[in-house]
KOLVOSE-286468 format. One record per residue (C-alpha): x, z, y. Coordinates in steps of 0.05 Angstrom, whole numbers, plus 5000, padded with zeros to 4 digits. Each point is the difference from the previous one (the first is absolute). Example, Ala and Ser with C-alpha at 12.3 -4.5 7.8 and 13.67 -1.06 7.14 Angstrom:
524651564910
502749875069
# end
This chain:
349803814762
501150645026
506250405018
500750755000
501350245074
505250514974
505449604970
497049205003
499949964925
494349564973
494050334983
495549774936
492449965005
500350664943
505550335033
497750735029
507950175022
505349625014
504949704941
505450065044
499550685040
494850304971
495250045056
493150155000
495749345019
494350145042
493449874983
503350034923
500450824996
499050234922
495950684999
503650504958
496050554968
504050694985
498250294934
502350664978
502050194921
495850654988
502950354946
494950524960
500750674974
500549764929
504549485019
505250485022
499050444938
502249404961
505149745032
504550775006
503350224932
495950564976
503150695014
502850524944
498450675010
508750175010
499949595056
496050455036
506950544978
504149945062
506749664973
504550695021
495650434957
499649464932
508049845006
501250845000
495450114937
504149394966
505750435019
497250614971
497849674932
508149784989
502350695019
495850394957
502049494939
505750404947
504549345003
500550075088
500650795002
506149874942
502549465049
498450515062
503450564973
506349624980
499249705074
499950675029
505950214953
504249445022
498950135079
501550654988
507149794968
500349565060
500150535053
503350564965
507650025017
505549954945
507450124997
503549394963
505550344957
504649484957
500350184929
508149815000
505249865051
506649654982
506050035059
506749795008
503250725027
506149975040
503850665026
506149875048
504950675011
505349955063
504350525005
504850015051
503950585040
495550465046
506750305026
507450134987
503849514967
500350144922
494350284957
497550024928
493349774981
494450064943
493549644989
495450264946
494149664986
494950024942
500249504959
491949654989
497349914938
494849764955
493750525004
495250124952
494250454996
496250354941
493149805003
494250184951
501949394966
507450074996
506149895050
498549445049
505549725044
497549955071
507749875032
505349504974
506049865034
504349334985
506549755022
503250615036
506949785035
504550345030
505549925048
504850224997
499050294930
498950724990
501950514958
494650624974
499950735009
498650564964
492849945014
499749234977
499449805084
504149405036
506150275023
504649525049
506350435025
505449725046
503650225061
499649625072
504749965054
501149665071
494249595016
497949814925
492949894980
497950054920
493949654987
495650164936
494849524967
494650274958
494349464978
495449974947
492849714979
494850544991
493249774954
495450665021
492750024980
494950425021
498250744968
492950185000
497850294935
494150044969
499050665011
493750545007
500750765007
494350094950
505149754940
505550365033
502450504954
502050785021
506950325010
500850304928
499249224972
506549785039
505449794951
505750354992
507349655026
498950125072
502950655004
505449795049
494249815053
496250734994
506750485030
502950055070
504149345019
504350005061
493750035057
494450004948
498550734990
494350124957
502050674982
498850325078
494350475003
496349625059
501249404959
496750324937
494550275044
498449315024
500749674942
494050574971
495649865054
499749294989
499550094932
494350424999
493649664980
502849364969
499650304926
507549794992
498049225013
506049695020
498049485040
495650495032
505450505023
505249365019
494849815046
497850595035
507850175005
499449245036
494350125052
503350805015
506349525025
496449405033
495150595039
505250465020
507149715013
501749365052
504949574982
506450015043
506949714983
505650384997
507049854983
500950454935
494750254952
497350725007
498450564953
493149974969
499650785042
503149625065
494149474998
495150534992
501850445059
500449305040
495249694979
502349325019
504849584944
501449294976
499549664934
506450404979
496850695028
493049764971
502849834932
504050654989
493950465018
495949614958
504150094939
501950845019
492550034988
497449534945
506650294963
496750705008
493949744979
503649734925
499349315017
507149614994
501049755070
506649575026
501749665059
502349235005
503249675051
500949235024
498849665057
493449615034
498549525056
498050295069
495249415009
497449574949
496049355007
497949604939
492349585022
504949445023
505549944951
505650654990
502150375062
503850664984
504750305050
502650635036
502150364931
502450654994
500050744953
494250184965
498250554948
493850164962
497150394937
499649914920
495750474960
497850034932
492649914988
498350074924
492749694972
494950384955
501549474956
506550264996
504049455030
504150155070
500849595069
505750105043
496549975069
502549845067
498550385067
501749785068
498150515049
502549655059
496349434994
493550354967
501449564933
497050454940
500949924932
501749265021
505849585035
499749245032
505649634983
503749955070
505750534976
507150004959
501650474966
507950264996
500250714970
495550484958
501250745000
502750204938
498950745009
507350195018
500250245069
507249825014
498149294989
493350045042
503550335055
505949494991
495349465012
499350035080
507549995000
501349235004
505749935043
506150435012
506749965046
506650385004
506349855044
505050345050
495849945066
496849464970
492449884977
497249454967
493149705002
494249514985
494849545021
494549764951
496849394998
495649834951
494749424988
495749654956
502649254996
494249774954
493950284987
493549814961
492450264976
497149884935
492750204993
495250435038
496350524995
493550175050
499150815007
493650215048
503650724998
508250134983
498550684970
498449954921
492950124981
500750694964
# end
């Protein structure tokens, strides 16, 4: 019997290695020959998938004529083009304007002494209204007013304002409510200045809005000259000579407040005005021109924010333009023009209105006189506050440009 040397393990007669460790037995050594696979030429042509000609294309070059072929197909340039369209809509800016506002209004009045100790007061204010328009396809209200209250109540005066009278003494204060909801939509007309029709087609029954009128003084020469010039190559298109009487404004005259409303010749020579000034030089010449032009007055937010819910605040005077715009079709549009705040032919609906002109000067004239005070050393005064309480949007309108398309 014989024992491997390695590990002791018993070794057969057969055994070339060791069971146990695996060793080699000496004298028992197996010769091992090592062969080598050779693999032939046609051996490797069959065993490689066969080639197609594309996959000699480099991948880049086949996945950019793919590419190509959908791009020059009708249905992907349709689907391109629309593509291209709505990117385009994407990154052009937009001004959201809400087709109709509805607020709560509140006005608050204190008067109290200024000095002395006995004094007589008045408060006239203009009563608002429903407003309605006449469009090419009728009258359209674009202002309702509900549930005005007053305290205390008030009585009217000869020109149909809100008239509270009463006399204060000592240390007294008199406070005066005003509050209302307002339902004001938007006024953009569909308008063009190719179906506008000329001067001679205006209507007659605006005769009142063609004379002098307190500041509005179409009948000055300069005036007359001015309103030639601008005039002149429109061909009596009335849309046409509105807006070049627009642009001679906007280019020439900055806007400046002032505390009382010039003469259409005062603005001229200053050059400078405010919606007031702006609105009363605007109607001197469009009067001289024949077109029916009047001024209306209300009151609009110094800010306004309405992406996030209803924010209108800071309110105060306002005053813009009406004009009469009749259609070759023979139908008529009363326009609006707001030279302040570069609205033509169009207004959004953050305004109230209070008071139209009627054509009677005393009454225009009358209507910057809100508050008066009389008394023995004594003078009365005021402090406003007004608010909106509630305030909502309904609907919205996107508009890449705010001046109409004419």
């Amino acid at each position: 019997m014989k024992l491997c040397d390695y590990c002791g393990f018993v070794i057969k007669d057969n055994d070339s290695k060791c069971f146990n460790c695996s060793m080699a037995v000496p004298g028992r050594e197996v010769s091992v020959t090592k062969t080598s696979t050779s693999i032939s030429k046609k051996n490797v042509s069959q065993s490689i998938p066969r080639r197609s000609i594309f996959s000699y294309i480099p991948k880049k070059f086949l996945a950019l004529l793919i590419v190509g072929g959908l791009l020059a197909s009708p249905q992907t340039q349709l689907l391109f083009d629309e593509g291209l369209d709505y990117w385009e809509q994407m990154n052009t800016s937009y001004y959201t304007i809400p087709e109709e506002i509805v607020i709560h209004y509140i006005r608050n009045f204190e008067v109290y002494l200024k000095e002395g100790d006995k004094a007589e007061y008045s408060l006239t204010i203009s009563m608002p209204k429903n407003r309605s328009v006449e469009t090419q396809s009728g009258l359209e209200d674009w202002q309702i007013i509900d549930g005005l209250q007053t305290t205390p109540a008030y009585s009217l005066n000869p020109e149909g304002r809100m008239l509270w009278k009463d006399n204060l003494t000592s240390d007294e204060r008199h406070t005066i409510t005003i509050e209302y909801t307002a339902i004001i939509d938007i006024i953009r007309p569909e308008i063009k200045m190719a179906d506008s029709g000329l001067v001679e087609d205006i209507p007659e029954g605006f005769d009142e809005y063609l004379v002098d009128e307190w500041l509005i003084e179409p009948s000055n020469e300069e005036i007359q000259i001015l309103a030639a010039q601008l005039s002149n190559g429109t061909g009596g298109n009335v849309i046409h000579i509105l807006k070049n009487i627009f642009d001679y404004i906007e280019e020439n005259y900055k806007y400046q407040k002032a505390s009382v409303p010039k003469s259409c010749l005062d603005t001229i020579v200053g050059k400078v005005g405010d919606c007031d000034d702006f609105s009363i030089l605007f109607s001197s010449i469009a009067r001289a021109a024949g077109i029916p032009t009047w001024l209306e007055f209300g009151i609009i937010p110094g800010y306004m924010e309405t992406q996030n819910g209803c924010d209108l605040g800071d309110w105060g005077g306002h005053a813009w333009v009406n004009a009469v715009v009749p259609h070759k079709d023979g139908s008529v549009t009363i326009v609006n023009i707001d030279i302040a705040n570069s609205y033509f032919l169009w207004f959004p609906p953050y305004r109230i209105s209070d008071w139209v002109d009627d054509g009677n000067g005393e009454s225009l004239d009358s209507y910057y006189y809100l508050f008066s005070s009389k008394g023995v050393n004594s003078e009365a005064t005021y402090i406003e506050n007004s608010y909106v309480s509630e305030c909502s949007v309904n609907g919205n309108i996107k508009l890449t440009n705010l001046d109409i398309d004419l």
